[in-house]
TIDO-317806 format. One record per residue (C-alpha): residue in three letters; x negated, y negated, z. Coordinates in Angstrom, 1 decimal. Example, Ala and Ser with C-alpha at 12.3 -4.5 7.8 and 13.67 -1.06 7.14 Angstrom:
residues 2
NODE  aa     px     py     pz
NODE ALA  -12.3    4.5    7.8
NODE SER  -13.7    1.1    7.1
end
This chain:
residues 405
NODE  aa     px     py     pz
NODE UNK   13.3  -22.6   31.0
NODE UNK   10.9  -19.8   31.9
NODE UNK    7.9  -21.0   34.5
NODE UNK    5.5  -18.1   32.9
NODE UNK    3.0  -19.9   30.3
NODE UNK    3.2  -18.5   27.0
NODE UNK    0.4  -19.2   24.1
NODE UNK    3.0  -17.4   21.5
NODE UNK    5.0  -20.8   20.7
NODE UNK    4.3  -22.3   16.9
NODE UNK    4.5  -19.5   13.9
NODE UNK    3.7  -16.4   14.9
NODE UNK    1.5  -14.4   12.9
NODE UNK    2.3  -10.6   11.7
NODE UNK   -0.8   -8.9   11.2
NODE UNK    0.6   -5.4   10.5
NODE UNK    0.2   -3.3    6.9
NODE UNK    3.6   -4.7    5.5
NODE UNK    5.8   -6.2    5.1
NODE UNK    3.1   -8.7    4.4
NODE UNK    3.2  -12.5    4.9
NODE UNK    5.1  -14.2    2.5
NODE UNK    3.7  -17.4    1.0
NODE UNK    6.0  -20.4    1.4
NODE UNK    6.2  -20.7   -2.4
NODE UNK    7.6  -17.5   -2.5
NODE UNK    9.9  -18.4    0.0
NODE UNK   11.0  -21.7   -1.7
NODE UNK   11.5  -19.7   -4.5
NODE UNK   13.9  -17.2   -3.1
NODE UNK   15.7  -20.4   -1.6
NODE UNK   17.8  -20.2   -4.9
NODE UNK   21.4  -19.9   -5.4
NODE UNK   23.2  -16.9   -7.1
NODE UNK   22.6  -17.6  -11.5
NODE UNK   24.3  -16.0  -14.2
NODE UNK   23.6  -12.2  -14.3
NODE UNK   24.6  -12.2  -18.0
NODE UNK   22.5  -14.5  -19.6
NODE UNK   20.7  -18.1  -19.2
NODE UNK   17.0  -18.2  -17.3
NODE UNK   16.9  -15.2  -15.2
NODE UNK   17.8  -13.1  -17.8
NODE UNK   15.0  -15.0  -20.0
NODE UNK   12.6  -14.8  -16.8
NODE UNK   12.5  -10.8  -16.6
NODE UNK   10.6   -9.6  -19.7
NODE UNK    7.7  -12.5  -18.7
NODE UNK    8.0  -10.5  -14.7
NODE UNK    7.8   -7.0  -16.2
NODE UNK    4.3   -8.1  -18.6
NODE UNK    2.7   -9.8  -15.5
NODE UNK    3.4   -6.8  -13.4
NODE UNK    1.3   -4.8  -15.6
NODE UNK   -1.6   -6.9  -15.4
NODE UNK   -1.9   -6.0  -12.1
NODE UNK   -1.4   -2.4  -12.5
NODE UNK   -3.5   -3.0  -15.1
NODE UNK   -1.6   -0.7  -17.7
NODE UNK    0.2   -1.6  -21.1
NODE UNK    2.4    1.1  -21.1
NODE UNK    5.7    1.4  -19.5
NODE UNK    7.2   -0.3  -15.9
NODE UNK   10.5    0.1  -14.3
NODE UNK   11.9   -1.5  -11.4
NODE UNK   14.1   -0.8   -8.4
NODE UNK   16.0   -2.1   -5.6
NODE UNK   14.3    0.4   -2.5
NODE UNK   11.4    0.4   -0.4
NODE UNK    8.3    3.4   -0.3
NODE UNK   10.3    6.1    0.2
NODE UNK   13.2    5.3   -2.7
NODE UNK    9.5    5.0   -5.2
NODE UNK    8.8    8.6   -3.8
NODE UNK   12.3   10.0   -5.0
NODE UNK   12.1    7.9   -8.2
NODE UNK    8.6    9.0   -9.3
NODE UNK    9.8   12.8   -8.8
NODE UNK   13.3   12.8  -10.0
NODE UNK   11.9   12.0  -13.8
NODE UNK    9.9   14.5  -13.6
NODE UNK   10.8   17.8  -11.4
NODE UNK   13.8   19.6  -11.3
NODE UNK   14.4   22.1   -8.4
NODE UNK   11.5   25.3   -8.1
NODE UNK    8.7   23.3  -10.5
NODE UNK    5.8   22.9   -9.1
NODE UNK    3.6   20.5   -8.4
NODE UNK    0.1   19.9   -5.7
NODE UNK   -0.8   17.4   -3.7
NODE UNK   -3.8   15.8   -1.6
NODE UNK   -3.1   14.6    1.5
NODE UNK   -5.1   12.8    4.0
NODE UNK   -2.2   10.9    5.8
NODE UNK    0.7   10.3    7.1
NODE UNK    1.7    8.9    3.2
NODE UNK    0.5   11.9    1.5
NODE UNK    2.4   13.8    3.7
NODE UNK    5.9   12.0    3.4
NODE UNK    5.4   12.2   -0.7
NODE UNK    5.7   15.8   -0.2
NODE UNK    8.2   15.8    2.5
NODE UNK   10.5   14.3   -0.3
NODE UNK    9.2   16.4   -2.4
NODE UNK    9.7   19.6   -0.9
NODE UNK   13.2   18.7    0.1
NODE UNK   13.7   17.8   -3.3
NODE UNK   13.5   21.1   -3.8
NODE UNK   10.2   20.8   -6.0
NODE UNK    7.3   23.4   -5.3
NODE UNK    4.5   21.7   -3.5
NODE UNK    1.0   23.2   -2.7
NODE UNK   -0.1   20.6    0.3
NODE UNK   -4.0   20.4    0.1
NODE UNK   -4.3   18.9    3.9
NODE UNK   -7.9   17.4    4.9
NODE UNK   -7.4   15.4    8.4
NODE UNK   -6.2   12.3    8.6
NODE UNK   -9.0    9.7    6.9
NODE UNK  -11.2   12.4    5.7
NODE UNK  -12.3   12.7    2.2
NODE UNK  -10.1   15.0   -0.6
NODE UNK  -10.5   18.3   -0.8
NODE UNK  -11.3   18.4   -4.1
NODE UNK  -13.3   22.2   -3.8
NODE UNK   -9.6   23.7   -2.9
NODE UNK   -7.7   21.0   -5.9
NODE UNK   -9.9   22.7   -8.2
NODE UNK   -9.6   26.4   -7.4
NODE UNK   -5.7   25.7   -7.1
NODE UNK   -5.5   24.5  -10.7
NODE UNK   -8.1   27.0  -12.3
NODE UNK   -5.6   29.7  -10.6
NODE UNK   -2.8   27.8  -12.7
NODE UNK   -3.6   29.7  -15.9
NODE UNK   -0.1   29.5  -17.6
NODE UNK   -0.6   26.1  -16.0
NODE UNK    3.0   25.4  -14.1
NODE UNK    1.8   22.6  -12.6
NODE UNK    3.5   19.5  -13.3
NODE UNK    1.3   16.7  -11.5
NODE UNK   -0.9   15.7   -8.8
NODE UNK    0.2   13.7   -6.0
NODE UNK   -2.2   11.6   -4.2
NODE UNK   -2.0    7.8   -2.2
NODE UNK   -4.9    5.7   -2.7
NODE UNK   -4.8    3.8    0.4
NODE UNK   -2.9    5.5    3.1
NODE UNK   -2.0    3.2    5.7
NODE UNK   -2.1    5.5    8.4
NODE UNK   -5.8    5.9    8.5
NODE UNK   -7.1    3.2    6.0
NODE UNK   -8.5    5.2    3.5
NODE UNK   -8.9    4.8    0.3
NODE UNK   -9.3    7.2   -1.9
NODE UNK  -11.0    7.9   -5.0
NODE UNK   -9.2    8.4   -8.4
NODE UNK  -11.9    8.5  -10.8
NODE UNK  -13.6   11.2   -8.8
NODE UNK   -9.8   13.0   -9.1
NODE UNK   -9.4   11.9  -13.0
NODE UNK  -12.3   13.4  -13.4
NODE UNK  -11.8   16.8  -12.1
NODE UNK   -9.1   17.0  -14.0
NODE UNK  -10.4   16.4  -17.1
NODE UNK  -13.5   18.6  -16.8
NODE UNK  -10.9   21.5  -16.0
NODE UNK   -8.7   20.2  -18.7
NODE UNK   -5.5   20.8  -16.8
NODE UNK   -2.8   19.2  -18.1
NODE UNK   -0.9   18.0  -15.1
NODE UNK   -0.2   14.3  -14.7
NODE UNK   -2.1   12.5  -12.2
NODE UNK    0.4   10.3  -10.1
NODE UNK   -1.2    7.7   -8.0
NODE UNK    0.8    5.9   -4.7
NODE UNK   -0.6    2.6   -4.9
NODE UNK    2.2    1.1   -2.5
NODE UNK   -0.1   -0.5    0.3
NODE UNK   -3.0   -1.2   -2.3
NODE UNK   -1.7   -2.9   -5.9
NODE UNK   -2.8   -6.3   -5.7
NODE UNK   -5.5   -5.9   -3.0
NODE UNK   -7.5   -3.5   -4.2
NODE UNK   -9.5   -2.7   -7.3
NODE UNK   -7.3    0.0   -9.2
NODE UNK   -7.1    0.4  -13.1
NODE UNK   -4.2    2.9  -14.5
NODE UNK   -5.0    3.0  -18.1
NODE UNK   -9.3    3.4  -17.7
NODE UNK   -8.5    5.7  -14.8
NODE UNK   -6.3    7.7  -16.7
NODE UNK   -3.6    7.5  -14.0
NODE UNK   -0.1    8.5  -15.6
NODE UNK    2.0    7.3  -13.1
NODE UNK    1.4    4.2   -9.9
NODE UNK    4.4    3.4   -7.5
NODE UNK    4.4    0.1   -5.7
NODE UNK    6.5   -2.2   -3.3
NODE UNK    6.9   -5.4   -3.0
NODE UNK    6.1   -5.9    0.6
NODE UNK    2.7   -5.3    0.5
NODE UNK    0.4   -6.7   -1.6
NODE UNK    2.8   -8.7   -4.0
NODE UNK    3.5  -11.0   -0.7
NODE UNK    7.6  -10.6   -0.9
NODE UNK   10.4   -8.8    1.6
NODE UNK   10.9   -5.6    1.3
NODE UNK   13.4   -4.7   -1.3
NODE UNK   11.8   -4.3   -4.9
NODE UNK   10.2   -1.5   -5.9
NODE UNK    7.9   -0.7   -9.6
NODE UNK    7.2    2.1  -11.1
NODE UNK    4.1    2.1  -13.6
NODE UNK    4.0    5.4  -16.1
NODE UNK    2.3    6.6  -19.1
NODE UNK    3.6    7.5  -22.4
NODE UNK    2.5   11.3  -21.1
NODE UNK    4.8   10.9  -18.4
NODE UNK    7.9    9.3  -20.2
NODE UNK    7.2   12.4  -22.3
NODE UNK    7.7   14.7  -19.4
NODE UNK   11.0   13.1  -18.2
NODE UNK   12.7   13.3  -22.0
NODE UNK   12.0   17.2  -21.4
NODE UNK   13.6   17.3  -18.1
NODE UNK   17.1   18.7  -18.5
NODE UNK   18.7   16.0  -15.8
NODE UNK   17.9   13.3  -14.5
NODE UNK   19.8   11.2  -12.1
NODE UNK   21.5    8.2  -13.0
NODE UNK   20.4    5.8  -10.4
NODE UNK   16.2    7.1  -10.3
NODE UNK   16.6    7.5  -14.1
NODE UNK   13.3    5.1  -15.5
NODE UNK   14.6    5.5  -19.2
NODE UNK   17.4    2.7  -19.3
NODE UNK   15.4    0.5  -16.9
NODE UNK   12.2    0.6  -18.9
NODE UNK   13.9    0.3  -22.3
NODE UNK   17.1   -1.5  -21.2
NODE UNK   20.0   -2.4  -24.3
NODE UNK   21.5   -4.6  -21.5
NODE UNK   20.5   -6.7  -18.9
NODE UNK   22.1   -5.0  -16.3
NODE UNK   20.4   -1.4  -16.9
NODE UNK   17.0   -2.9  -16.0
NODE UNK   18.4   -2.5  -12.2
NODE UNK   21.2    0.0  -12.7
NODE UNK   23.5   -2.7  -11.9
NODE UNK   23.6   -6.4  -10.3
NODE UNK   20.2   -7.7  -10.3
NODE UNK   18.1   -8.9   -7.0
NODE UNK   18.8  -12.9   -7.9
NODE UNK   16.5  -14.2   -5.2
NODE UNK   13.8  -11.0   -5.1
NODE UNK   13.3  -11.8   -8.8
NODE UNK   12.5  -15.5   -8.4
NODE UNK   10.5  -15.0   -5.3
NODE UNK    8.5  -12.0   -7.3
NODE UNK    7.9  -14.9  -10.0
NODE UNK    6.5  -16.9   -7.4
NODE UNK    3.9  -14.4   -6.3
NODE UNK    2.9  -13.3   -9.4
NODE UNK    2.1  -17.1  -10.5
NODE UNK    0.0  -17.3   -7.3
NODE UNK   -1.8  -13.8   -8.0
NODE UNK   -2.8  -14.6  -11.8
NODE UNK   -3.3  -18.4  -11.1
NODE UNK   -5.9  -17.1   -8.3
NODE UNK   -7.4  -14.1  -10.5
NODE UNK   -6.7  -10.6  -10.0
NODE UNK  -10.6  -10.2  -10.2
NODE UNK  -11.0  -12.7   -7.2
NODE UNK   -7.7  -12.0   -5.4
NODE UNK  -10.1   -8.1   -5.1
NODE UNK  -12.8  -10.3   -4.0
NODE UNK  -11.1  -11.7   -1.4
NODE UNK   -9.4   -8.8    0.1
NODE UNK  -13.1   -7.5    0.2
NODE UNK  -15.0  -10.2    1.8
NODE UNK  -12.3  -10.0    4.6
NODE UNK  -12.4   -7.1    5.4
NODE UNK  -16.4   -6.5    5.5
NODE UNK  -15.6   -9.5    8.1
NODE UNK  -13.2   -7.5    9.8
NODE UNK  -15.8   -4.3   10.2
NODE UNK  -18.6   -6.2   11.3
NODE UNK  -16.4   -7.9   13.9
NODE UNK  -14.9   -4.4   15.1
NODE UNK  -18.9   -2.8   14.9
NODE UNK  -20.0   -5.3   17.1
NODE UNK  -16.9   -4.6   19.9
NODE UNK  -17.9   -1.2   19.9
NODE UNK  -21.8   -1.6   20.3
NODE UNK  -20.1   -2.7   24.2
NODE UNK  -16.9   -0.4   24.4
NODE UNK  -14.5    2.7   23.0
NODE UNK  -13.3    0.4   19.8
NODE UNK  -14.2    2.1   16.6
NODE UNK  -13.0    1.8   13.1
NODE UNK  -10.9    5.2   12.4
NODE UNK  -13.1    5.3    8.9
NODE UNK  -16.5    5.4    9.5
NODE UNK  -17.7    5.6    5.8
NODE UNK  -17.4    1.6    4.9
NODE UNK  -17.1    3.1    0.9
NODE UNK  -14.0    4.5    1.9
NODE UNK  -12.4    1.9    4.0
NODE UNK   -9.3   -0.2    2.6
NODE UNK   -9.8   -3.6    1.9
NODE UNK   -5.9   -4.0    2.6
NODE UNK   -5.7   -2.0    6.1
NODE UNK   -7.8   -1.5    9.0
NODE UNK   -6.8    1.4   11.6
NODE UNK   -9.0    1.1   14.7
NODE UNK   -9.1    3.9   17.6
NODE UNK   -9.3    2.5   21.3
NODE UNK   -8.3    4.6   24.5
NODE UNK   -4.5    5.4   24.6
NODE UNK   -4.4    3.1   28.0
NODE UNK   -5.9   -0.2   26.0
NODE UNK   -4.4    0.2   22.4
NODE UNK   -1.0   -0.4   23.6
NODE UNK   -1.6   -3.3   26.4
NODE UNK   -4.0   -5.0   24.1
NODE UNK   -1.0   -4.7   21.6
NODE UNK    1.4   -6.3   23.8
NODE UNK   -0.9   -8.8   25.1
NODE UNK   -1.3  -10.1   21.9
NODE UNK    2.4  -10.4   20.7
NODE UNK    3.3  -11.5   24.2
NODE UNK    0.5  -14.6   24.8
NODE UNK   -0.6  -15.3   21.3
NODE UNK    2.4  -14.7   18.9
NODE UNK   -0.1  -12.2   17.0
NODE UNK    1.2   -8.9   16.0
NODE UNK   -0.9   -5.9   15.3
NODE UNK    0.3   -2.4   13.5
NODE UNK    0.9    0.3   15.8
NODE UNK   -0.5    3.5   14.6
NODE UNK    1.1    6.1   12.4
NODE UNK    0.0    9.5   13.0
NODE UNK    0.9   13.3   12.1
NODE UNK    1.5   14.2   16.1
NODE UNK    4.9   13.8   17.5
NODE UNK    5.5   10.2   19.0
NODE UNK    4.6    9.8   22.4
NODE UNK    1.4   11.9   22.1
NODE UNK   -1.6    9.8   23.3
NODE UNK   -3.0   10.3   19.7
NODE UNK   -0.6    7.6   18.9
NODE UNK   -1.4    5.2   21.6
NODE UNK   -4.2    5.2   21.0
NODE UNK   -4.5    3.7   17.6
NODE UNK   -3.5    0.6   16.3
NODE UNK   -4.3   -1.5   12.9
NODE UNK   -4.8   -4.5   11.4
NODE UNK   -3.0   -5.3    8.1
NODE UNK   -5.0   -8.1    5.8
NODE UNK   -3.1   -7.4    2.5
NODE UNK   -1.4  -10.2    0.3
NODE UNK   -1.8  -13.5    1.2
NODE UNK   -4.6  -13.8    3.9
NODE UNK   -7.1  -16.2    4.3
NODE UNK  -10.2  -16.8    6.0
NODE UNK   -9.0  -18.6    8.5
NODE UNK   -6.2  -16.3    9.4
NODE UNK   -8.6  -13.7   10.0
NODE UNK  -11.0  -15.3   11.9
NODE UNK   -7.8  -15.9   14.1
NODE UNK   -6.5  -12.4   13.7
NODE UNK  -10.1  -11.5   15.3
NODE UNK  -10.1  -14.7   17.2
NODE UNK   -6.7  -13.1   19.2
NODE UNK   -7.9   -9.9   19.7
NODE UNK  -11.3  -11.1   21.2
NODE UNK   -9.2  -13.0   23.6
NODE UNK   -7.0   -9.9   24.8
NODE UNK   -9.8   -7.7   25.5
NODE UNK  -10.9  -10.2   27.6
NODE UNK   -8.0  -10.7   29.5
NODE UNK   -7.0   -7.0   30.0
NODE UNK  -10.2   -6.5   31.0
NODE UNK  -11.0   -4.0   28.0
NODE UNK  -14.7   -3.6   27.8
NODE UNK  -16.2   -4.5   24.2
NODE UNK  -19.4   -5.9   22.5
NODE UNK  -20.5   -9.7   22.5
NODE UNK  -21.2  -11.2   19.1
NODE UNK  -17.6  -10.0   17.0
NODE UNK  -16.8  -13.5   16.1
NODE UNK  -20.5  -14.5   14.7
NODE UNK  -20.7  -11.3   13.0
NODE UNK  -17.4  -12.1   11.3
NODE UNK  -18.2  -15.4   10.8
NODE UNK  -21.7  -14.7    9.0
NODE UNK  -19.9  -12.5    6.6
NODE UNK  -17.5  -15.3    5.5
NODE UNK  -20.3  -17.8    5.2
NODE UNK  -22.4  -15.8    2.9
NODE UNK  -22.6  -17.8   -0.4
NODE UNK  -20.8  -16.2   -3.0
NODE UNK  -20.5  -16.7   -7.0
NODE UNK  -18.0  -19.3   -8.2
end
């Protein structure tokens, strides 16, 4: 028995950018024993998983699926489409965009890194005079991340279809989607996206473990050209599997599979269309709370064009002596855990301290916000942190607001 007072008892609350809570149906769910590999329900239960995936990528071409997190989608999306010394570009605006090329580049694939600081817009002058150079046009694909969690941008893919197509480059246009598929608005097929990688620990309210793959007929195309592939990343077999097994290039994920069920029951049974709407209206609440701290102190949102903000992540910029004490204050007294920051600096460097973020991806709530904000009030208050009166009733004006049924 401790005689220091702690307010972190009861369930504590992870408020970081994934892995993302899980709902307790999804949880039930994965409560299941080991079934039959071979045939019976699971093997019955998959083809229905795949289609409902692709609602929410909202594409009716082709979807694989693997047992890895982020970084096993990077290598997967690549191998099926680069060999070693092709090229390819890439915007980056993050710490996301830049580990794509990372693997990438040690891949041994040709990457042109078009770098614009971390949450600022695309540059999409330099994208354009890089492709209108590529004449003979040896440029595979663009890389981009439409949210990147480090900053908590989001960025714009029509704006980069678009360029594209008035150039009329032929490169496909892959799209990291892995903090943003099933929180925020994205469309494969009208956007003309060829290829979306996602995880499961994000918006798709599981553990971390699954990973999807979303790509065009263009892009399955590309692959049949490539002169090896390797077996395990290969997306042939898993897309058009002649046996159960090859859908996972071996045993299946018994318990990822039911719990994935699970969630995708919840996400269509809410409306992807609403479950948008949601992730929205929280996070305007989350901005107004965070405007009105730093009308009184150094808080600031890290994104200061709210067009450009995620509706999944928030990264917030205090002084690198608060950020990390209001952290730990947090997880200490409350049982409320915030995201650290992620930046391009080495760790250690104040830049680092002195950011931290709020995750409100997957399955968040009103009232879990208005507790997330609730929390953080609370610590800047008793650290002494200086900040602006009226977060909570800005928050809380933004959630009452009557909206459409």
């Amino acid at each position: 028995m401790t005689d220091v007072l702690s307010l972190a008892a009861g369930r504590p609350y992870l408020a970081i950018p994934g892995p993302s809570v899980v709902p307790d149906e999804v949880l039930r769910a994965m409560h299941h024993a080991s079934s039959n590999i071979y045939e019976g329900a699971l093997v019955e239960m998959v083809p229905g998983i795949i289609d409902d995936l692709k609602r929410v990528a909202r594409t009716s071409q082709n979807a694989a699926i693997y047992i890895c997190n982020g970084h096993g989608l990077w290598e997967a999306a690549l191998a099926n489409l680069a060999a070693p010394g092709e090229q390819m570009v890439a915007l980056s605006n993050g710490r996301f965009g830049a580990g794509w090329v990372e693997t990438a580049t040690k891949m041994g694939i040709s990457v042109d890194e078009i770098e614009s600081p971390m949450g600022a817009p695309w540059d999409l002058a330099r994208l354009s005079e890089v492709l209108r150079n590529d004449t003979d046009h040896q440029i595979k694909a663009v890389m981009a991340v439409h949210v990147d969690t480090s900053s908590s941008v989001r960025n714009d893919f029509t704006a980069l279809r678009a360029l594209l197509d008035e150039l009329g480059h032929p490169a496909l246009l892959l799209a990291d989607c892995i903090a943003s598929l099933g929180c925020e608005r994205f469309e494969m097929d009208a956007w003309g996206v060829d290829l979306v990688i996602a995880a499961s620990q994000k918006g798709l309210m599981l553990p971390p473990g699954l990973g999807f793959v979303f790509f065009s007929d263009k892009a399955a195309a590309m692959r049949d050209q490539m002169a090896q592939v390797s077996p395990y990343w290969d997306w042939k077999p898993r897309a058009n599997p002649d046996l159960f097994y090859q859908y996972f290039c071996g045993t299946a994920p018994v318990q990822h599979l039911y719990g994935l069920r699970a969630a995708l029951d919840l996400i269509h049974a809410e409306g992807l269309e609403n479950v948008w709407r949601r992730h929205e209206i929280l996070a305007r609440a989350i901005w107004a709370a965070a405007e009105a701290w730093g009308q009184g102190g150094d808080l600031r949102l890290e994104v200061k064009d709210a067009a450009r903000r995620s509706h999944a992540v928030t990264s917030l910029v205090l002084t690198p002596k608060d950020a990390p004490r209001l952290r730990v204050w947090c997880e200490e007294n409350l049982g409320l855990t915030l995201g650290i920051g992620l930046r391009e600096v080495p760790w250690g460097h104040e830049d680092w301290h002195s950011h931290f973020r709020f995750g409100h991806m997957g399955h968040v709530s009103g009232h879990m916000i208005m507790g997330l904000l609730g929390g953080v009030e609370t610590a800047m208050t008793a650290c002494g942190i200086e900040h602006g009166a009226g977060a909570i009733e800005a928050a809380a004006r933004v959630l009452a607001q009557p909206r459409r049924d």
